[in-house]
N, C-alpha and C positions, 0 to 999 in steps of 0.2 A: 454397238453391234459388232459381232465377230466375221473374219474375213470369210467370206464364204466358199465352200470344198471343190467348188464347180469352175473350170473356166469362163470368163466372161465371154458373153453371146456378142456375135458380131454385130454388129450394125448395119444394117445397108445403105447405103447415102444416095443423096438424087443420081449422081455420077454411074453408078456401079447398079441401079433398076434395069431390072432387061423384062418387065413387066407390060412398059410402055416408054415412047420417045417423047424426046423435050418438043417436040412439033403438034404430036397430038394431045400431049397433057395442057389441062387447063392451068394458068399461071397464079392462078389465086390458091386454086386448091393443092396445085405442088408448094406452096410457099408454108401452106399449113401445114402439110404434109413435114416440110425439113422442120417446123419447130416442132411437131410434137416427138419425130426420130430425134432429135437434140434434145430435148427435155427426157424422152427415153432413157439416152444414152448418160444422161446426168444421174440418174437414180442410178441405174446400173453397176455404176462405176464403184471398186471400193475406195472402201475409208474407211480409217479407222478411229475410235471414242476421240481419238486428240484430236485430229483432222476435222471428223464430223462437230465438235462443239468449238473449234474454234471459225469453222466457217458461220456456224452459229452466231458465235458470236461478233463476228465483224456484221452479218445482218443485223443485229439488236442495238449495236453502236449506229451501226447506218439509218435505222428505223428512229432511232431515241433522238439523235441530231436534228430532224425534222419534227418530230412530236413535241404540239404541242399543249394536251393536256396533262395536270400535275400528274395524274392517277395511273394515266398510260408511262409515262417519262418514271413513277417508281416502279411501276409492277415491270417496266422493262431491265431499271437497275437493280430490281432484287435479283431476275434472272442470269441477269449477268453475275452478281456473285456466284452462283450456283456454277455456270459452264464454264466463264471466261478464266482459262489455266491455262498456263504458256504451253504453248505446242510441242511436243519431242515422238519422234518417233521411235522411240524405245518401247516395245511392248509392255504393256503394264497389267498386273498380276490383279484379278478379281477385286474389286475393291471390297472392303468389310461390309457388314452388315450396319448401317446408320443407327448411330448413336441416340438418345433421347433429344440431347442437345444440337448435334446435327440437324435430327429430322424437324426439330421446330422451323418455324417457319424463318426466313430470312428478318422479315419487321421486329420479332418478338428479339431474333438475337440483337438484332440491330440496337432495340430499345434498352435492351439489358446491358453490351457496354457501355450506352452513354449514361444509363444510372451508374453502373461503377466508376465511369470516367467521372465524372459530378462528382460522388463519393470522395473519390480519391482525392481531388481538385480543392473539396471543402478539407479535407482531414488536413492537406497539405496549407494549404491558407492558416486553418486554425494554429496548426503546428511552428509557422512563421510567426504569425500575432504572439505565441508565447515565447519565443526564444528573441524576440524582438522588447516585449515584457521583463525578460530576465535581462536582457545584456542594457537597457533602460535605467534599472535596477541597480546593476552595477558601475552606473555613471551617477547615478544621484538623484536618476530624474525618478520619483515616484509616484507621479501623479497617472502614470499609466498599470500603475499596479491593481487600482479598485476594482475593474474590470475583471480582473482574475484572483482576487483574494479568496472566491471559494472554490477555486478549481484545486485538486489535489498537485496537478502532475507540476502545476508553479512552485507549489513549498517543496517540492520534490527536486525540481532546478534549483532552486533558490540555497537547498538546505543541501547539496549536493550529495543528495541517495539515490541510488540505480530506481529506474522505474518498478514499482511491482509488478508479479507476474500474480495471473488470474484472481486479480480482487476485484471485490463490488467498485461500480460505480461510484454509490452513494457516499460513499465515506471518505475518507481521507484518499483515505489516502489514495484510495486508493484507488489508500490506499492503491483496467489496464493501467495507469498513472496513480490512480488516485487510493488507494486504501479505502476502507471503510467498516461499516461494523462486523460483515460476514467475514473479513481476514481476521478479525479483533478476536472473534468467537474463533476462529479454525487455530489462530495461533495460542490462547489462552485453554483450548481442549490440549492440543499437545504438550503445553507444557508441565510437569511435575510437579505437585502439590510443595507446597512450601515444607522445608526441612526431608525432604526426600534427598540422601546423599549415600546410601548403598546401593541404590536401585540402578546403578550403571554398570556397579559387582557386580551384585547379583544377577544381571542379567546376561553379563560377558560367562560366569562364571555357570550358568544355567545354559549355555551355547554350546562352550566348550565339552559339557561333559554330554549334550544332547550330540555331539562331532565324534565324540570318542565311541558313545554309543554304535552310532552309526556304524562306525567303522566297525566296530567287536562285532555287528551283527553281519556283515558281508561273508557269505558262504566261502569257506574254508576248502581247501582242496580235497576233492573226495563228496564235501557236503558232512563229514562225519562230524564235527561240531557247532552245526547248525542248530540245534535244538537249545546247545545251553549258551551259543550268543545272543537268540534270539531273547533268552530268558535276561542276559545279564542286559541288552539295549532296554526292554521295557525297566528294570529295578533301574537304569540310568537315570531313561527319563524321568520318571517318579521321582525320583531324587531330584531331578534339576525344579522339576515344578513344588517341590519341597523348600527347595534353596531359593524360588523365585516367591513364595507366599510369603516366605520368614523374613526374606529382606523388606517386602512391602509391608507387613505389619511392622518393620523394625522403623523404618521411615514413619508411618504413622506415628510410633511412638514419642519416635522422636519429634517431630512437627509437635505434636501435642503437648510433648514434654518443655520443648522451645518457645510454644505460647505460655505455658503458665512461669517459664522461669521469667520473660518479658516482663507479665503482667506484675508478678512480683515485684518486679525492677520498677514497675510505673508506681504501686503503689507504695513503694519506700521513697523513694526517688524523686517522682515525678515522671520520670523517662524512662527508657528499654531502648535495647539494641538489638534485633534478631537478623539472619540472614536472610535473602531473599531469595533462593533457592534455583539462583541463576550460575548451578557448578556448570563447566564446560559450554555456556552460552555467552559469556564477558564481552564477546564479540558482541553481540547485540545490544548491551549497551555501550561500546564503546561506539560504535556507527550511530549512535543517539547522540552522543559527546559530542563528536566531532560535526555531527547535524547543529546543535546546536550556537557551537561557535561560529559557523559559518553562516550563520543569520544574524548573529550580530555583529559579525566582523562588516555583511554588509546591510547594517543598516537598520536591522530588525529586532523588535524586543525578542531575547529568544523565546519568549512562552509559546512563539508560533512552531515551536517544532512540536506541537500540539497536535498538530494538521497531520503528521504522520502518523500512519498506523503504528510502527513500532512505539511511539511514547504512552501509547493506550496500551499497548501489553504490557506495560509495566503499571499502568492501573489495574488491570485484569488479575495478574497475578497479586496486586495486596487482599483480594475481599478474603481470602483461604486467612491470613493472617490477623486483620479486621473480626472477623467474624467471630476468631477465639477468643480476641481482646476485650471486642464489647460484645458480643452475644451475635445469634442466628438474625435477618434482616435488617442487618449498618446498614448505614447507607452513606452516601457521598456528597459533599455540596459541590455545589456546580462551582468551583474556582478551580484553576489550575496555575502554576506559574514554574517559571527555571530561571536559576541564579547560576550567573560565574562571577566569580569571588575574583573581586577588581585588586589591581596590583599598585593602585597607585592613589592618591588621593582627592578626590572629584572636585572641580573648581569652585560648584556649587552645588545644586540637588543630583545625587547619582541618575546614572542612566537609568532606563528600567531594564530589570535583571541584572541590575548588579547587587553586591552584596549589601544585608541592610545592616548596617554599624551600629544600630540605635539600641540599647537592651530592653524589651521590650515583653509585653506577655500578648498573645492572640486574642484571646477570652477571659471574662471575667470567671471567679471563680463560681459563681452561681449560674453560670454559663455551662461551665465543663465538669462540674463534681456533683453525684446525687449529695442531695441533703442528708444526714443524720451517717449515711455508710462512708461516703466521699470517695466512692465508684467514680471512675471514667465516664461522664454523660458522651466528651468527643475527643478527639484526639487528632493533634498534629502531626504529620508525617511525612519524615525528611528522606528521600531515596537519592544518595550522590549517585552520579553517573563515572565517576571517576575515583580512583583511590585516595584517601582524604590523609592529610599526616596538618601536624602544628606551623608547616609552612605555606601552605597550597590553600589557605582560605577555611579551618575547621570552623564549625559550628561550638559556641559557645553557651553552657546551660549554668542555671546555680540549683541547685538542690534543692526540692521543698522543705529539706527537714531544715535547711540552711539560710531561708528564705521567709523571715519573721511576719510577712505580708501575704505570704501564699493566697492562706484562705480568709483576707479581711476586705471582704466586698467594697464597706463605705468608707474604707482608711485612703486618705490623698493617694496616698502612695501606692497604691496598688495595681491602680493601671498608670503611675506614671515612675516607675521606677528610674524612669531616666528621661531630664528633661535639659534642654540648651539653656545656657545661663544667660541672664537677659543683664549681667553686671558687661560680662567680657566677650569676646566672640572667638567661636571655638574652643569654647573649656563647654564641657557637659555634667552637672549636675547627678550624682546617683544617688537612690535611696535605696540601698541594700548595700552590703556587703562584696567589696568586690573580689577577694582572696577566698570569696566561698566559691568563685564562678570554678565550673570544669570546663575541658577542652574536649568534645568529643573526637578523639582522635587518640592513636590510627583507624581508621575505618576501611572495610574493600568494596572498591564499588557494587551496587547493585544491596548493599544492609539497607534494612529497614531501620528508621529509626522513629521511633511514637515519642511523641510528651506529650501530657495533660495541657488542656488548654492555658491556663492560668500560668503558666512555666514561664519564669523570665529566660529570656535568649538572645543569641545575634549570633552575625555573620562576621567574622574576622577575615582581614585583608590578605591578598597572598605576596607574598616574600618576594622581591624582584627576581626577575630570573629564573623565578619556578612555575609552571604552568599553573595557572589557577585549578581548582576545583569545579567542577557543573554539578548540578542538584536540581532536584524537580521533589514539587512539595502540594502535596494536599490536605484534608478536613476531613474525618469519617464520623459519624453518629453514631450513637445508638439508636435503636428503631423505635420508631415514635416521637424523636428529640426535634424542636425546628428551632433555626437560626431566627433573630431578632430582623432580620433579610427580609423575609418571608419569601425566597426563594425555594424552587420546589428540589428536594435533592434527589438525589441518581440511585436508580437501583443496578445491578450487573448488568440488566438486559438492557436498559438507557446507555449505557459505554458500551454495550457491542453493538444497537442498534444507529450508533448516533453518523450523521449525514457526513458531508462534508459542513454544509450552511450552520449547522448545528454546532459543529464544534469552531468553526470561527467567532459565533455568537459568543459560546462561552469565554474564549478566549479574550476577546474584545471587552466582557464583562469583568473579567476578572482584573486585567489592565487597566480598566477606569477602578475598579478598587482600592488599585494601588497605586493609581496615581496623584494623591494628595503626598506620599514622601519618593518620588521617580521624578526624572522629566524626561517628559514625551513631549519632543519639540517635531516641529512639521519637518525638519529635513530627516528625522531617524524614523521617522513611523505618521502614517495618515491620520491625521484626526478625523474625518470622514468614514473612517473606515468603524469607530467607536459612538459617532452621534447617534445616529439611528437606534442602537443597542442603550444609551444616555440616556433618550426621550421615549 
């Protein structure tokens, strides 16, 4: 209420009646008489919005102290949040027009912070249980880990990578914490078709002249060579969108050109080397590298750096490569795994993830060669995460022209090109040729590297002193081909769709594959975490 323009009306009190005297008035009804002139006098009087609701408010305190039903005791304390403001007599300026949120009703706001206070309360709890998970973790104790093995944002502590920013739930990772397949698909659209390596020219160089453009066409003093900058900015741009088609078809070519020299190389060879079209991204595998050492520095086979979205973009980007090799719909088996190349020599059965010493072939050759052509049915494929030389753990291949057993299905020898001598222990048996083997090396991180199923190969030690090597390694088909497994393989949309749950499964699968030559002993990894996926 505002102060009113009038001076206030006197009052007249019993004292000061000249109406009539205290002798002839009656004593009941003078006594009425002075409460209703003091209740008068009470209204009358100003106040101002602070005064008036703080008097308010001591009535609603004073009322509520004695009340005692629930209903009355809240609807007095909603009121009170509404009036009860500290008193000042500073005049105070129109208040605003109430807000949405304002004008709700007191209960509704009431109710609404204690959902977010709750929210907050659960986010903060959950966030303790896993940082409580990880620093567990890093004492040895793992048995608190099962609980969180499909959560993303664990492998994400664990494997020490910055949380993702606006990924799916569902996935890894992610992918808020966790990855998943919608970052898999967003980062696999951005990235550059394999063998594109002008196309950061041409694009810098389609900028630049679309810059100069510009510039030429800015009105000249006067305006008097306006007509023919305007003409020389359009022949610019033209030009720059000339320079920017001619690089992308030269890319194309190139890619294209890159897959048939490979397949060449697979099919003289057995093997190929191509690039993996990761120019000026190295960063992103080296944040894979270094992810994956530090899951097994604590503890972890590393094939869990699986769980991140980044080691799917590096599946993502093989199928453009895949695709040339063995034709339109390859597909992918469901294993995954990553090796760093051990520096010293294992007491007894290597870790898992470490390097396999054993020379060995994947596939039989009626497994991986059409019959009568000896096409590629499937193909091995080694992607180092790190720069690979003859000291740091290279992969070692022998030649099929070099390799007298290649294509002899029912010869002993064939799949067992290398067996442990049962005379001596520690000597190893070869059947082939060992001066035929090659060293693939040097390699830069992020090459693709294919061989034919059938290919004998291993994994060579790394040199003391030298940082090992890390590699991650997959299986692609031809379309129509199935494994002797009978697992169902991956189409493109399977890797960018897949959950977090999903890719733990596989993960887990693929570790029980390979563990008849690893050991997965209970203090480096759960077996709990693989039964379920066993049976």
């Amino acid at each position: 209420m505002a102060p009113s323009a009038t001076p206030p009306a006197t009052i007249p009190t019993n004292a000061s009646s000249s109406s009539s005297s205290e002798d002839d008035e009656d004593p009941a009804l003078a006594e009425r008489r002075a409460r209703a002139l003091m209740l008068l006098a009470k209204v009358k009087r100003e106040r101002t919005p602070q005064r008036a609701g703080a008097e308010e408010a001591a009535f609603l305190r004073s009322l509520a102290s004695c009340a005692s039903r629930a209903q009355m005791l809240r609807s007095i304390r909603d009121r009170l949040l509404v009036v009860d403001a500290p008193p000042t007599d500073a005049p105070s300026a129109p208040p605003p027009p109430p807000t949405p949120a304002a004008a709700a009703p007191a209960a509704h706001r009431g109710a609404a912070a204690a959902a977010a206070a709750a929210a907050a309360q659960a986010a903060e709890a959950a966030e303790a249980a896993l940082r409580a998970a990880v620093a567990a973790v890093g004492r040895g104790e793992m048995g608190g880990a099962a609980a969180h093995a499909a959560d993303p944002s664990f492998w994400r502590r664990e494997a020490g990578v910055p949380p993702c920013a606006a990924r799916a739930g569902g996935g890894g990772g992610g992918s808020g914490g966790g990855g998943g397949g919608a970052a898999v698909a967003s980062l696999a659209a951005a990235a550059p078709p394999a063998g594109v390596r002008l196309w950061g020219v041409a694009a810098a160089v389609a900028a630049a002249v679309v810059a100069a453009a510009t510039a030429a066409a800015a009105p000249s003093a006067g305006g008097r060579r306006w007509g023919v900058a305007a003409a020389a900015a359009a022949a610019a741009a033209a030009a720059a969108a000339a320079v920017a088609a001619a690089a992308a078809a030269a890319a194309r070519r190139g890619a294209a050109e890159e897959a048939r020299r490979v397949r060449r190389e697979i099919d003289a060879r057995g093997y190929g080397v191509g690039g993996g079209g990761w120019c000026g991204e190295q960063w992103r595998l080296r944040r894979l590298q270094r992810a994956a050492r530090r899951l097994a520095a604590r503890g972890w086979p590393p094939a869990f750096v699986f769980m991140l979205d980044e080691a799917w973009e590096v599946v993502a980007r093989l199928w453009a490569p895949m695709e040339a090799l063995l034709g339109e719909g390859c597909r992918m088996d469901p294993s995954v795994f990553c090796w760093i190349a051990a520096d010293a020599a294992p007491a007894a059965a290597p870790a898992a993830g470490a390097n396999f010493g054993t020379p060995h072939r994947d596939f039989t050759c009626l497994q991986s060669l059409e019959g009568g052509s000896g096409a590629p049915l499937l193909l091995s494929v080694w992607v180092p995460l790190s720069d690979v030389s003859s000291d740091n753990g290279c992969m070692m291949v022998v030649p099929r022209q070099l390799d007298r057993h290649y294509s002899k299905r029912f010869v002993y020898a064939h799949m067992r090109p290398a067996l442990p001598s049962d005379e001596e222990e520690g000597v190893t048996e070869l059947r082939f040729e060992l001066q035929a083997a090659r060293p693939l090396a040097p390699l830069r991180r992020g090459s693709v590297v294919a061989w034919s199923g059938n290919l004998i190969h291993w994994g060579t030690r790394s040199s003391p002193g030298v940082e090992p090597r890390v590699a991650v390694g997959f299986n692609f088909l031809r379309a129509g081909v199935a494994l002797q497994s009978g697992s169902p393989t991956l189409a493109p949309e399977d890797v960018k769709a897949m959950p977090a749950a999903e890719r733990l499964a596989l993960i887990s699968r693929s570790l029980i594959a390979y563990s008849p030559w690893y050991q997965l002993s209970s203090s480096a990894m759960l077996r709990t975490l693989f039964l379920d996926e066993q049976s």
